[in-house]
ChimeraX commands (.cxc) that place a marker at each C-alpha (Angstrom):
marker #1 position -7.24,2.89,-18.03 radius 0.5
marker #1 position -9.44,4.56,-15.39 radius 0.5
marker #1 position -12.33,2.78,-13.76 radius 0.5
marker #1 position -15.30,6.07,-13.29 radius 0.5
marker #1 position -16.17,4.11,-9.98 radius 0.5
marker #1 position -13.11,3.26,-8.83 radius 0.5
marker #1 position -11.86,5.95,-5.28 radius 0.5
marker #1 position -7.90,5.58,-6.14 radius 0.5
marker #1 position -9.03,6.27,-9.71 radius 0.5
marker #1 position -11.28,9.36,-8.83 radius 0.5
marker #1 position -8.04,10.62,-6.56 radius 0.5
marker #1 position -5.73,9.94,-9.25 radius 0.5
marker #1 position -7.47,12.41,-12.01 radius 0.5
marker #1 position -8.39,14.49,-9.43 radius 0.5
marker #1 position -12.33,14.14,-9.05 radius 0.5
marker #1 position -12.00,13.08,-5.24 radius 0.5
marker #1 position -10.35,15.42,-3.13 radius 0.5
marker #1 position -7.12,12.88,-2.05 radius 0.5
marker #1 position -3.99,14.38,-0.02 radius 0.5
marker #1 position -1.29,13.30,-2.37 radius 0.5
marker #1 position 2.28,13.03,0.02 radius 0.5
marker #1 position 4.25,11.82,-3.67 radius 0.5
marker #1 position 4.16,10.71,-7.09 radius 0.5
marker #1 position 5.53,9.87,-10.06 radius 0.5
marker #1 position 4.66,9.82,-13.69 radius 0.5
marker #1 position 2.77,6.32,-12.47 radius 0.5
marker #1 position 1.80,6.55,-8.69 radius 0.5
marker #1 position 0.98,8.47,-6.23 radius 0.5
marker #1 position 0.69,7.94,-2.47 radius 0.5
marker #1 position -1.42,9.52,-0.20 radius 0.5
marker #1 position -2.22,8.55,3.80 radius 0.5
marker #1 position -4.24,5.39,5.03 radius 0.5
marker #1 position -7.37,7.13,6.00 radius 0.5
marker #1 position -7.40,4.61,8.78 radius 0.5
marker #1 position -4.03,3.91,9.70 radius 0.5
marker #1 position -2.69,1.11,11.64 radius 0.5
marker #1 position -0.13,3.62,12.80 radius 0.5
marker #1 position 1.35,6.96,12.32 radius 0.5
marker #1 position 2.46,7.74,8.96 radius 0.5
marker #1 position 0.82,4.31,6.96 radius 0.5
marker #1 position 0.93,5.09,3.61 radius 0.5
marker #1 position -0.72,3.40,0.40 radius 0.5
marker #1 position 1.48,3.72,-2.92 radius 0.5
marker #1 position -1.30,3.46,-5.24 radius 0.5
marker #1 position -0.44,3.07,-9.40 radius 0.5
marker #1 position -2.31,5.92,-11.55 radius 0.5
marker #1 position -3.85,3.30,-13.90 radius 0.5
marker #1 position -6.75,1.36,-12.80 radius 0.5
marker #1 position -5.06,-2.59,-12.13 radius 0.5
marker #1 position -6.77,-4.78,-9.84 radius 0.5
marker #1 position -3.70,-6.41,-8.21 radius 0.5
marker #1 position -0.40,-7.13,-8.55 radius 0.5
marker #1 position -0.83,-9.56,-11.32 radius 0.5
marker #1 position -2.42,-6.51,-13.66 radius 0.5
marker #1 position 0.36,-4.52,-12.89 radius 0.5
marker #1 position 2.85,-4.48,-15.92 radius 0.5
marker #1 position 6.31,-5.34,-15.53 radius 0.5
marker #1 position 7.57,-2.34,-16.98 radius 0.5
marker #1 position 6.42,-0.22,-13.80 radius 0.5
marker #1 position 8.37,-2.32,-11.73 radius 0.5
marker #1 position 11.32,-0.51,-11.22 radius 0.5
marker #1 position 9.31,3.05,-10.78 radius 0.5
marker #1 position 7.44,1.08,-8.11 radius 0.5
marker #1 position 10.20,-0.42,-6.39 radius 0.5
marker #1 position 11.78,2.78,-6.34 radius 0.5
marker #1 position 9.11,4.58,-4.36 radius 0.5
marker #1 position 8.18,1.88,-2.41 radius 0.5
marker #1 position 12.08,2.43,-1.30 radius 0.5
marker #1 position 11.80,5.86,-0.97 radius 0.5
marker #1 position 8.41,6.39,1.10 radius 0.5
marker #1 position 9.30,3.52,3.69 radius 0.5
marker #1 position 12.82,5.16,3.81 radius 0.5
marker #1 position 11.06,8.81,4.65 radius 0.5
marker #1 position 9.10,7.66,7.11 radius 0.5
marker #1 position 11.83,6.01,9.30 radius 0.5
marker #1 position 13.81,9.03,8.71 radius 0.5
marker #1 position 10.74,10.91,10.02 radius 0.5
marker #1 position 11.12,8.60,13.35 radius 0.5
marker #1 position 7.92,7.30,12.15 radius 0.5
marker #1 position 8.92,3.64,12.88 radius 0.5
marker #1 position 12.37,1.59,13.68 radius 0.5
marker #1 position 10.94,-0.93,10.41 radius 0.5
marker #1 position 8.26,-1.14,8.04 radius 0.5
marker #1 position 5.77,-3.59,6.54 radius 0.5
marker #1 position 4.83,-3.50,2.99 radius 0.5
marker #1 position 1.56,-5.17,2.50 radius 0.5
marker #1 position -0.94,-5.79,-0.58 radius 0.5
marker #1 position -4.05,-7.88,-0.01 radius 0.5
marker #1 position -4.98,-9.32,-3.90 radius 0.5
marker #1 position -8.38,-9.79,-4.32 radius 0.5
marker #1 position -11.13,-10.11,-1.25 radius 0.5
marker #1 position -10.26,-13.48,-0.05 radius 0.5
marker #1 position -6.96,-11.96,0.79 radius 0.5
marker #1 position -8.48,-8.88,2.33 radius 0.5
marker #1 position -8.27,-6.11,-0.64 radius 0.5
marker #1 position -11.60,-3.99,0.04 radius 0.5
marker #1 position -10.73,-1.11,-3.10 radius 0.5
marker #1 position -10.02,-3.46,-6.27 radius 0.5
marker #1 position -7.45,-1.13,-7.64 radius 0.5
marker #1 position -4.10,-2.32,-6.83 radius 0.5
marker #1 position -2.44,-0.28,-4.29 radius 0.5
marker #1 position 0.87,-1.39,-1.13 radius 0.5
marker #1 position 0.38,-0.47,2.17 radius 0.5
marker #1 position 3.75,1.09,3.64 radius 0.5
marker #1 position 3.14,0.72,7.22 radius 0.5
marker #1 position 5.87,2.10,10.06 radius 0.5
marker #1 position 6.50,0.02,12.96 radius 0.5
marker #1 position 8.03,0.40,16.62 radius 0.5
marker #1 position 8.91,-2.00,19.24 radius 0.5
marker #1 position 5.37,-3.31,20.82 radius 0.5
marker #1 position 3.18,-1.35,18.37 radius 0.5
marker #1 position 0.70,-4.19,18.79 radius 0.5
marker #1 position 0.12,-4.95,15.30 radius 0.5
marker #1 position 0.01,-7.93,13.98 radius 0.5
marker #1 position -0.51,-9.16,10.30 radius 0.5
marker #1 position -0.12,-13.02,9.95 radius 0.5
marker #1 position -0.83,-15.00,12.91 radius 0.5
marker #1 position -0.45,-18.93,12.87 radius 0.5
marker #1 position -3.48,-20.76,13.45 radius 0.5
marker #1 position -3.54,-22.78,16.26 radius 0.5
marker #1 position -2.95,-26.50,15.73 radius 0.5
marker #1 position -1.30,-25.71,12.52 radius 0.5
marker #1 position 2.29,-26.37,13.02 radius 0.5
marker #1 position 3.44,-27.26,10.10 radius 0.5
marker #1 position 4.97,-30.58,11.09 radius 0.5
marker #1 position 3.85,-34.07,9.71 radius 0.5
marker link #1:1,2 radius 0.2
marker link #1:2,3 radius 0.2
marker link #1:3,4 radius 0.2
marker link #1:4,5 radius 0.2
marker link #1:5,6 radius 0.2
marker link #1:6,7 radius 0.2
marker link #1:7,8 radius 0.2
marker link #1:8,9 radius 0.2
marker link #1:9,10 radius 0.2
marker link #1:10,11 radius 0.2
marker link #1:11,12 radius 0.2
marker link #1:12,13 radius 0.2
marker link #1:13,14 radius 0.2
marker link #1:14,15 radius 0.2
marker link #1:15,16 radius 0.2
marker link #1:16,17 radius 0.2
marker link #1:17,18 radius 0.2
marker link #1:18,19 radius 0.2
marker link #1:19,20 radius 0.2
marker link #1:20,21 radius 0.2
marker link #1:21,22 radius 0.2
marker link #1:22,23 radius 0.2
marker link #1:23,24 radius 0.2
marker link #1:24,25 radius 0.2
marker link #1:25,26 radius 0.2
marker link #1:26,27 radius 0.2
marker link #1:27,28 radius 0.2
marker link #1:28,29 radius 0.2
marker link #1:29,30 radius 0.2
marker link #1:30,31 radius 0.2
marker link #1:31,32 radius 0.2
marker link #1:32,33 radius 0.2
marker link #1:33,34 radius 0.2
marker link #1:34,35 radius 0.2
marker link #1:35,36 radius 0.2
marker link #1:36,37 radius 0.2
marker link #1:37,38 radius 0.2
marker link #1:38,39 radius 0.2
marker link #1:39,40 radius 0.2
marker link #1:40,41 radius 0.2
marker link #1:41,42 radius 0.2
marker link #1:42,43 radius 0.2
marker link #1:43,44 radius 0.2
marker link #1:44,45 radius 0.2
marker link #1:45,46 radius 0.2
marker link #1:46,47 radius 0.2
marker link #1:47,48 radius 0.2
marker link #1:48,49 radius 0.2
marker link #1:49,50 radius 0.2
marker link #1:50,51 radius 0.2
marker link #1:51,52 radius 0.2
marker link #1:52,53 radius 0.2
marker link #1:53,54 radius 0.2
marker link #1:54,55 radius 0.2
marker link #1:55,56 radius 0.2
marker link #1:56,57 radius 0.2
marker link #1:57,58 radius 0.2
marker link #1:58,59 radius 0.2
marker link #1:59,60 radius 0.2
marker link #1:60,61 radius 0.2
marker link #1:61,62 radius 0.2
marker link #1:62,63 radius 0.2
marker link #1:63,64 radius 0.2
marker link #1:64,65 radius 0.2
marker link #1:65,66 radius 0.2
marker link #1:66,67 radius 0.2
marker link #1:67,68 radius 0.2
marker link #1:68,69 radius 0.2
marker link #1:69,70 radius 0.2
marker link #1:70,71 radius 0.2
marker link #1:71,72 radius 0.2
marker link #1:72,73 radius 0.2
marker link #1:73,74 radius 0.2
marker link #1:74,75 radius 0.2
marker link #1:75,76 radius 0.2
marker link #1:76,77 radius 0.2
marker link #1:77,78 radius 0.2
marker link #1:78,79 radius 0.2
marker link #1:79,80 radius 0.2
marker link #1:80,81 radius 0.2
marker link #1:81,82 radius 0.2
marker link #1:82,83 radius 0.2
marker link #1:83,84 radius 0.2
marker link #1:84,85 radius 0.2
marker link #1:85,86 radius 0.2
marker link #1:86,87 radius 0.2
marker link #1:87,88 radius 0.2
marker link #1:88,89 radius 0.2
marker link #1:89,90 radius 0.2
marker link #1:90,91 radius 0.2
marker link #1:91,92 radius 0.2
marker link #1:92,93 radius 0.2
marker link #1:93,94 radius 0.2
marker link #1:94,95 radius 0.2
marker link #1:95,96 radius 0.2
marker link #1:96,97 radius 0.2
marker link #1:97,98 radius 0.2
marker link #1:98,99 radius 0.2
marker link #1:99,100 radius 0.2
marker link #1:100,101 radius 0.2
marker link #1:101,102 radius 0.2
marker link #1:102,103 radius 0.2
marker link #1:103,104 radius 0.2
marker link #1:104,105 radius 0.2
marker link #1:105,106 radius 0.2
marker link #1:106,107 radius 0.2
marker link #1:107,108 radius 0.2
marker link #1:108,109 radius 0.2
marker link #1:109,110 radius 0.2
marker link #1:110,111 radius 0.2
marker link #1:111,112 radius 0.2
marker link #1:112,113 radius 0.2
marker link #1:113,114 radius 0.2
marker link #1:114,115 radius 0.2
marker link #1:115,116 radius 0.2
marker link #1:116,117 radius 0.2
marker link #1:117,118 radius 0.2
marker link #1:118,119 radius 0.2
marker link #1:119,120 radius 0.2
marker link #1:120,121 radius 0.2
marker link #1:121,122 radius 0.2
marker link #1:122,123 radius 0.2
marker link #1:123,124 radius 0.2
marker link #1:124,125 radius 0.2
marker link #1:125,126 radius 0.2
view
């Protein structure tokens, strides 16, 4: 399925002009067009799902797979020393496009970035 106002759909079929690094008969992945640092990727599924819970099981392994493969290229490409792979589900959890897509972002030693921060005077202890 292809949403007509969906971006990652409009890349995907080729109506939005999208730098696609890789794919596969499923996904694609193409640059963060605002990165949090060199080399963040999206791996983005060619059908139109809104999250991860859309996403049928039978892709699983072709999305493991490149998830593997694109965070393995871009250490090898001294992008990072590790990697983060993030997906935000829905707006509450920060998705702005609500097509299901994993952020593959490279990290180094005192990049800065930070994802998950505890909130102060939440410590978890009773």
């Amino acid at each position: 399925m292809i949403d007509k106002n969906c971006v990652f759909c409009k890349i995907a079929v080729g109506k939005v002009k999208g730098k696609i690094v890789k794919e596969t008969d499923n996904f694609f992945v193409i640059r963060d067009i605002k990165p949090v640092s060199e080399g963040h990727s999206l791996v983005i599924p060619k059908k139109h799902f809104v999250t991860l819970l859309d996403i049928p099981y039978n892709l699983g392994s072709e999305m493991l797979k490149l998830l593997e493969e694109v965070s393995g290229e871009l250490i090898d490409k001294k992008l990072g020393d590790g990697f983060n792979l993030v997906m935000n589900n829905l707006e509450v959890a920060g998705q702005i496009v609500m097509h299901a897509h994993f952020h593959v972002i490279p990290r180094k030693e005192g990049d800065g970035v930070r994802f998950l921060q505890k909130v102060s005077g939440n410590s978890g202890k009773k």
